[in-house]
C-alpha positions in Angstrom: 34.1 31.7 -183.6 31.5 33.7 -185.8 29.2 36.4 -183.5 26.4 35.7 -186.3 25.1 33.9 -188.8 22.8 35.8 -191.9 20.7 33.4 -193.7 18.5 34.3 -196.6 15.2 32.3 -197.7 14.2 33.7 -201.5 11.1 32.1 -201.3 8.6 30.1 -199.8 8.6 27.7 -202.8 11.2 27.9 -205.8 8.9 28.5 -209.0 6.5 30.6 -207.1 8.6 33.8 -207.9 9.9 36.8 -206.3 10.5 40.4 -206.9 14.6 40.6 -208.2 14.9 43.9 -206.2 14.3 41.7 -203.0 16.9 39.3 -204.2 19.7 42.2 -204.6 18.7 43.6 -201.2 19.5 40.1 -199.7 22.7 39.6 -201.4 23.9 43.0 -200.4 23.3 42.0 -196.5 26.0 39.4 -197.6 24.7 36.2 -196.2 26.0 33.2 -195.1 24.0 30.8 -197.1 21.1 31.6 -199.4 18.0 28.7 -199.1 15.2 27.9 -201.1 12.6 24.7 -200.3 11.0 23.5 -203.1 8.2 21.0 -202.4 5.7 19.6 -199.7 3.5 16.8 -199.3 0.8 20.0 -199.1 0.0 19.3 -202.8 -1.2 15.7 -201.8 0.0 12.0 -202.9 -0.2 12.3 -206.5 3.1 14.1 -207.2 5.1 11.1 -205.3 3.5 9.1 -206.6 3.4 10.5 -210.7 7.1 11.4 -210.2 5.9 15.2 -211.6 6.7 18.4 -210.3 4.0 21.0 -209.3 6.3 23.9 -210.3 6.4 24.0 -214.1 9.6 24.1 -215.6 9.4 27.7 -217.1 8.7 28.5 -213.0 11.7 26.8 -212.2 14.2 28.3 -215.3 13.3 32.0 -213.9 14.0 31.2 -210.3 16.4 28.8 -210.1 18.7 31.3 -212.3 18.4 34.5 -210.5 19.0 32.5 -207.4 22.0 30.6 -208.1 23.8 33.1 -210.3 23.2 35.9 -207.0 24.0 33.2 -204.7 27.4 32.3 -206.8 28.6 35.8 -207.4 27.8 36.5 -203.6 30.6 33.0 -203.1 28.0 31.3 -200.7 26.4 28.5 -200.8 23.0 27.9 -202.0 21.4 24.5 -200.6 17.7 23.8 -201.8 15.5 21.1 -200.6 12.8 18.8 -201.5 13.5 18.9 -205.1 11.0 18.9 -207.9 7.9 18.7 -205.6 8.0 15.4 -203.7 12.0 14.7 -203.4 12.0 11.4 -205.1 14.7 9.9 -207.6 12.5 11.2 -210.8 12.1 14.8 -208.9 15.5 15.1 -208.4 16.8 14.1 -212.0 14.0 16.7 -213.1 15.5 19.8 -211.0 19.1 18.6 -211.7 18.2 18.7 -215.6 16.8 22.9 -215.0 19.8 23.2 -212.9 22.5 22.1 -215.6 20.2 24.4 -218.6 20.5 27.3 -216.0 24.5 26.7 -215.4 25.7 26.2 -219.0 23.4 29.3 -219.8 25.3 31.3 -217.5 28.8 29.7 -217.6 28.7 29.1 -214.0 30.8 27.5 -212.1 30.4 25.1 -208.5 30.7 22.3 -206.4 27.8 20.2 -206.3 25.9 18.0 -203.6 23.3 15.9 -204.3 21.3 14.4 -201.5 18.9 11.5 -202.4 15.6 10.7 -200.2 14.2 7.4 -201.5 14.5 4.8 -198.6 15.6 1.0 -199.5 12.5 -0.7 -198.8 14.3 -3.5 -196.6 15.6 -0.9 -194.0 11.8 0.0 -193.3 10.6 -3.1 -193.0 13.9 -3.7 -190.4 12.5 -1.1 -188.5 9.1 -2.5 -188.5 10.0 -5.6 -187.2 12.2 -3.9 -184.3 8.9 -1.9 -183.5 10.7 1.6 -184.4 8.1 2.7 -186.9 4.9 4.6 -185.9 1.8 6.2 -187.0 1.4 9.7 -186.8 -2.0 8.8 -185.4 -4.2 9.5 -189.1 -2.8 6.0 -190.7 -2.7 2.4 -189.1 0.7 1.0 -188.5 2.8 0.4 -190.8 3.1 -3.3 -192.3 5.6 -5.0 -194.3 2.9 -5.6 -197.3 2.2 -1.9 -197.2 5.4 -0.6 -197.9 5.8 -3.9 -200.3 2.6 -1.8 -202.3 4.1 1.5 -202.3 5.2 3.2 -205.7 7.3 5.2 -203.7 8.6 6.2 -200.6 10.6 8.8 -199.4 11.7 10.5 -196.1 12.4 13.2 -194.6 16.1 14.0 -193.9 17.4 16.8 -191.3 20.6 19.0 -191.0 22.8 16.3 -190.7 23.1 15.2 -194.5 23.5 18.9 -195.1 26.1 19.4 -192.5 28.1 16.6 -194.5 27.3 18.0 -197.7 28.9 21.7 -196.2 31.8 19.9 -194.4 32.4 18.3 -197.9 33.1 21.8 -199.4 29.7 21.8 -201.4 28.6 25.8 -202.8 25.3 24.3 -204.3 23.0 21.3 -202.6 20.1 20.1 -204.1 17.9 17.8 -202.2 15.3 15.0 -201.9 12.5 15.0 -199.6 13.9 17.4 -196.7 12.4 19.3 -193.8 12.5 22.5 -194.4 14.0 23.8 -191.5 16.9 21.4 -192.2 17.7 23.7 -195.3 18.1 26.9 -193.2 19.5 25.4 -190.0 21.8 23.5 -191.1 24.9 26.2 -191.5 24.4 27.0 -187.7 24.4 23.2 -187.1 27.9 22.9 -188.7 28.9 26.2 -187.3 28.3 25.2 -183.4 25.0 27.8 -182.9 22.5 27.3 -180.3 19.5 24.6 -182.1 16.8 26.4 -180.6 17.2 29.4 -181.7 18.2 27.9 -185.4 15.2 25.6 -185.7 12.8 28.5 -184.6 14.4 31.0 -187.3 14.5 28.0 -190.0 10.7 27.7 -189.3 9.8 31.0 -190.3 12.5 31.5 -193.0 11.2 28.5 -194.6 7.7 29.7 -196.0 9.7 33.1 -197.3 7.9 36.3 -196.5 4.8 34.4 -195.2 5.5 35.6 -191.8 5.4 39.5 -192.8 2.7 41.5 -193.1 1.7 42.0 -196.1 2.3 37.8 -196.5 3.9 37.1 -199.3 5.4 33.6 -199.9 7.0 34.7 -203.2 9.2 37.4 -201.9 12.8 37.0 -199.6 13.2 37.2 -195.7 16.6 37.7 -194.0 17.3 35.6 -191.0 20.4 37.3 -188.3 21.4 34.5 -185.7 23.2 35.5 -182.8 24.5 33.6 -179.9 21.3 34.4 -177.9 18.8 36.1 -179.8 17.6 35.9 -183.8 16.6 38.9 -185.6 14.1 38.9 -189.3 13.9 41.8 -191.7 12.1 41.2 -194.6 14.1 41.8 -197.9 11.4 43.9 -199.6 11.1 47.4 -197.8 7.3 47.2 -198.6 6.8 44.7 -195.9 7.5 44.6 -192.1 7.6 41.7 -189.6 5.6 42.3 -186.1 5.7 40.2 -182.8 2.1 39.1 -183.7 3.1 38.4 -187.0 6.1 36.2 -186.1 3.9 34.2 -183.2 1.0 33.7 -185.4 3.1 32.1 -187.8 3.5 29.2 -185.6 0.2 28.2 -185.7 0.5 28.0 -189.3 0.1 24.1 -190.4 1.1 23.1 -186.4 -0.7 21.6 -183.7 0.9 23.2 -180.9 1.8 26.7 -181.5 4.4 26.3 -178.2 6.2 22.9 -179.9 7.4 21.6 -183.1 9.3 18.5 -183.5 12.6 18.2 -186.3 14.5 14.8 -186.6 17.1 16.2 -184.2 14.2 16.7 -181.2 11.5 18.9 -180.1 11.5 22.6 -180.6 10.0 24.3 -177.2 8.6 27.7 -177.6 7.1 28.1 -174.1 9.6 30.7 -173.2 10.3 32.3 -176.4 10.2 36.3 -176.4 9.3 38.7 -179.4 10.8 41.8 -179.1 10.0 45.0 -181.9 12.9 46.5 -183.3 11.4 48.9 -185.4 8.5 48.8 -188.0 10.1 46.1 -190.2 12.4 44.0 -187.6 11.7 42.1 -184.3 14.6 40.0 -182.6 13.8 36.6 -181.0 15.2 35.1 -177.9 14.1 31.8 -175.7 13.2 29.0 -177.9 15.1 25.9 -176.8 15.5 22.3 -178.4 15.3 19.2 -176.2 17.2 16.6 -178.0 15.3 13.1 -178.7 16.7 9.9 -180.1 17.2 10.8 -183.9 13.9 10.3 -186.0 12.6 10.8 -189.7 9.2 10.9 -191.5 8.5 8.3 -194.0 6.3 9.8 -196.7 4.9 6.8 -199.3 2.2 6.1 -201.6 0.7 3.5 -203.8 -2.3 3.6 -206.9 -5.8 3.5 -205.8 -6.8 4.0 -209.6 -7.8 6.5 -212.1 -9.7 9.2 -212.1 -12.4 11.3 -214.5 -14.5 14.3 -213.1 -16.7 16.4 -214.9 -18.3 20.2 -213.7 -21.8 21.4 -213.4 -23.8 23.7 -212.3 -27.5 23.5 -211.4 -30.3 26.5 -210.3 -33.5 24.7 -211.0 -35.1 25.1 -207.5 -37.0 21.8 -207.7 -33.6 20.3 -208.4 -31.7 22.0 -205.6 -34.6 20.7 -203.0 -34.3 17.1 -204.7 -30.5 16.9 -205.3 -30.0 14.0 -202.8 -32.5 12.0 -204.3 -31.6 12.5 -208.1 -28.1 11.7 -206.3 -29.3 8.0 -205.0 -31.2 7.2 -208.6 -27.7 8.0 -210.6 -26.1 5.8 -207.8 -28.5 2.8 -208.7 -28.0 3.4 -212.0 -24.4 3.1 -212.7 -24.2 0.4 -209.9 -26.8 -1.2 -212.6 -25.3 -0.3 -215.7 -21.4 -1.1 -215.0 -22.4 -4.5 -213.0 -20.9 -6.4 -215.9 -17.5 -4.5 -215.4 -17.0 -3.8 -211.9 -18.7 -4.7 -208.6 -19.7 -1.3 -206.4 -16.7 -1.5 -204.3 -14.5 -1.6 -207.3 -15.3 2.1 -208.2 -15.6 5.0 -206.2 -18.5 7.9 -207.2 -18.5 10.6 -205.4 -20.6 13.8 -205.7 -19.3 17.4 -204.3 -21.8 20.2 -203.9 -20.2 23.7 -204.2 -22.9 26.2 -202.7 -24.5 23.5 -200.9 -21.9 22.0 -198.3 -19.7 21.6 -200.7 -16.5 23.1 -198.4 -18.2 23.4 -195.1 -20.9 21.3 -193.6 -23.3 23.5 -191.5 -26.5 22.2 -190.1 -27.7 25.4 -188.7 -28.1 27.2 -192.1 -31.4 25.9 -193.4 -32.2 27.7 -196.4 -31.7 26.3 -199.9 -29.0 27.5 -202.3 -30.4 29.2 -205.4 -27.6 27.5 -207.6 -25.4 25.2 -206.7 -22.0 23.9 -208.9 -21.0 20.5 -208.8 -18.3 18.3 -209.5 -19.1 14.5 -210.2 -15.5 12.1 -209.5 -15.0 8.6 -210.6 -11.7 6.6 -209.7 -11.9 2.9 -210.9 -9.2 0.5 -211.6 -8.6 1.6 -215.1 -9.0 5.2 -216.7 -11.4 3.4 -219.1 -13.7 1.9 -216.6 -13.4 5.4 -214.8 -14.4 7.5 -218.1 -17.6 4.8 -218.3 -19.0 4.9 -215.0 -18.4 9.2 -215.0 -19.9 9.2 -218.4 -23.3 7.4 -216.9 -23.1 9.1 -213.8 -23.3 12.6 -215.6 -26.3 11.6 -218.3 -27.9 10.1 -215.2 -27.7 13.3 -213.2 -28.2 15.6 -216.4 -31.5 13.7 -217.6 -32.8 12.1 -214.1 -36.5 12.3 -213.2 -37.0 14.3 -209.4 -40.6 14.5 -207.9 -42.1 18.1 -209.2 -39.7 18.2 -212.9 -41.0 20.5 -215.8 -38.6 20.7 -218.5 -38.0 18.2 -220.4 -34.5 19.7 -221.5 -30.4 18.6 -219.2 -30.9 19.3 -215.4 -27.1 20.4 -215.6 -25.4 23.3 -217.4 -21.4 22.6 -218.1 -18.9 25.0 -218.4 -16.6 22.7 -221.0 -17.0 21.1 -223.9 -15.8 18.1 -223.9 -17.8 17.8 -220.8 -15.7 14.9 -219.0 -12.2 15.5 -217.9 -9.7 12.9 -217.5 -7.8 13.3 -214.7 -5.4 10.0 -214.9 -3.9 7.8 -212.1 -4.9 8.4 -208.6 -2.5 7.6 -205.4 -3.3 7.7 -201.9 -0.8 8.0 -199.1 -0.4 4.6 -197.3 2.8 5.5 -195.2 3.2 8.5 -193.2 5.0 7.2 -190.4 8.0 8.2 -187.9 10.9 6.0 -188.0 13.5 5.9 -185.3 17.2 5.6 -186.9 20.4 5.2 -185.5 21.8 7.6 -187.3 20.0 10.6 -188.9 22.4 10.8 -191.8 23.3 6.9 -193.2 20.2 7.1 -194.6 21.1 10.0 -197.2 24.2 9.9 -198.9 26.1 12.8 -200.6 27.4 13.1 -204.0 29.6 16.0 -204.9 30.7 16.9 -208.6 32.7 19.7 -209.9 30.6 21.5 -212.3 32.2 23.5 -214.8 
């Protein structure tokens, strides 16, 4: 049985990019498995829902090739999930398309996994009727007519599809919708390690050097599991991991900075201890997992409309003391003006203030801006009923009467020309929901290929 386990993350997000120095310094600690993650829900419900990646496909190319050719020549494998942004079908296709450019480029040669994450629609709605779906407590419950509305839905798959996809003999796996600790403890899953410790190390190899000080979430972190302890070292000797460094990670994007549930349970930090090593190392001990009947996150969306926005900015001091009142007038009047089109709860218009509460709301600062920028959003069933009502709501705004006006010239000054941006379909998440399964992995089926 293997004393340790050396897992290397090269970045936070694939296509964010990291220094090639750092990637050679993690190879040459010889790891077990190399890791990347490559999407999140964090960019929000359009890229499900679009099918598009975030990372553009030049990001990708550079990345994706360093990494695999290092991870190939090193013989280990290379597993990388949430493909292409938001881990659907198109996402995947997308990533597997870069990864085939990349491999004939550099005559590579590999076995394959793929992993898909898009959920048949009737197992969900299974689940709903045996009350094993609930709300994470922001969204109602789920209902069979929501996920009947969805453009697509995805969820969240652990280690075990990746423990399948190793026992299967796979040196590369690509991945839907994963979480990301799945990617980086899944080797210690397969190789009998303590879960704990391997879900607490996958947490903070997942967002790459984030945890270091300087931060850096484009640059490499090497993970060390033992049978007791875990050590980090970050890959670039510029940067250093602390205790503080390590514990305030985990209270980044988590509610509890002592727990954190995976599929496979809860992760309990109550006891975990943070030891220094030296300036750039600390070694971890203590973090336990309390098993739970096996669970995954359902992630879908569905089209609330189309959007168009335009950008202002405004410094007439009159204006800035009238704003919510030139704001009501241009609501009347595109409620007036579109009545023929749409009824007013057919179109959203909304108005964001940047200088003026436009980020934070505080009550206690009473002064007035001296200028104040401003976007203007409408989202309406169609892009061209979008661009209409934007297009009145912005000459409204730009040539609207307010108690105490002078000039006789636009209340607005616009950074663009055209002035109004179209910002196409808009999609909302409907489903972000837990769903008991029997079994963590039926849901995610491996493919393997011989490439080359």
């Amino acid at each position: 049985m293997e004393d340790e386990l050396r897992i290397m993350a090269v970045a936070g997000n694939l296509g964010y990019g990291f220094p090639e120095a750092s990637l050679r310094n993690g190879i040459a600690r010889k790891p077990h498995l190399v890791g990347a993650d490559n999407g999140s829900s964090d960019p929000g419900p359009y890229y499900l829902g679009s099918g598009k990646s975030l990372i553009k496909r030049e990001q990708l190319r550079r990345d994706l090739g360093l990494s695999l050719k290092a991870a190939r020549d090193a013989g280990v494998p290379y597993v990388i999930g949430t493909a292409g942004t938001a881990g659907a079908q198109p996402h995947l296709e997308e990533f597997l398309d870069v990864l085939d450019e990349v491999t004939r480029r550099d005559g590579l040669r590999y076995k394959l996994a793929t992993i898909p994450a898009d959920i048949d629609r009737n197992v969900i709605k299974q689940a709903i009727r045996e009350g094993r779906v609930k709300s994470m407590g922001v969204l109602p419950e789920l209902t069979e007519q929501d996920v009947d509305d969805a453009t697509r839905i995805v969820a969240q798959m652990g280690t075990d599809p990746f423990v399948n996809a190793l026992e299967a003999g796979a040196d590369v796996i690509i991945a839907g919708r994963a979480c990301d600790t799945a990617i980086y403890a899944s080797l210690a899953a397969w190789r009998g390690f303590d879960m704990g410790l391997a879900f607490h190390m996958a947490k903070l190899l997942e967002c790459g050097a984030q945890c270091a000080v300087p931060l850096a979430a484009n640059d490499c972190l090497l993970g060390t599991l033992r049978r007791d302890h875990f050590e980090l070292e970050p890959m670039n000797p510029e940067r250093g991991v602390t205790p503080v460094s390590v514990a305030a990670h985990m209270m980044y994007e988590q509610p509890d900075p002592h727990h954190f549930y995976e599929p496979e349970g809860l992760v309990d930090l109550e006891h975990t201890h943070i030891e220094k090593l030296d300036d750039r190392r600390v070694r971890v001990s203590g973090s336990k997992l309390v098993e739970m009947p096996p669970s995954i996150k359902l992630e879908g969306v569905k089209l609330r409309g189309y959007r168009t926005i335009t950008i202002a900015g405004m410094t007439d001091p009159r204006l800035l003391a009238a704003v919510d009142q030139v704001e009501a007038r241009v609501r009347d009047d595109v409620a007036r003006l579109t009545a023929h089109d749409m009824k007013p709860g057919e179109y959203e218009l909304n108005f964001i203030y940047y200088g003026r509460n436009g980020v934070r709301v505080d009550q206690r600062v009473p002064h007035l801006a001296h200028e104040i920028g401003m976007v203007i959003e409408a989202i309406a069933p169609t892009q061209e009923l979008a661009n209409m009502a934007l297009s009145l709501a912005r000459s409204s705004f730009l040539h609207g009467y307010f108690k105490g006006r002078k000039a006789t010239a636009g209340n607005l000054a616009f950074p663009f020309s055209p002035s109004d941006l179209v910002g196409g379909p808009v999609y909302e998440f409907t489903i972000y929901h837990v769903m008991q399964v029997p079994d963590a992995a039926a849901l995610f089926p491996v493919t393997t290929t011989q490439i080359g």
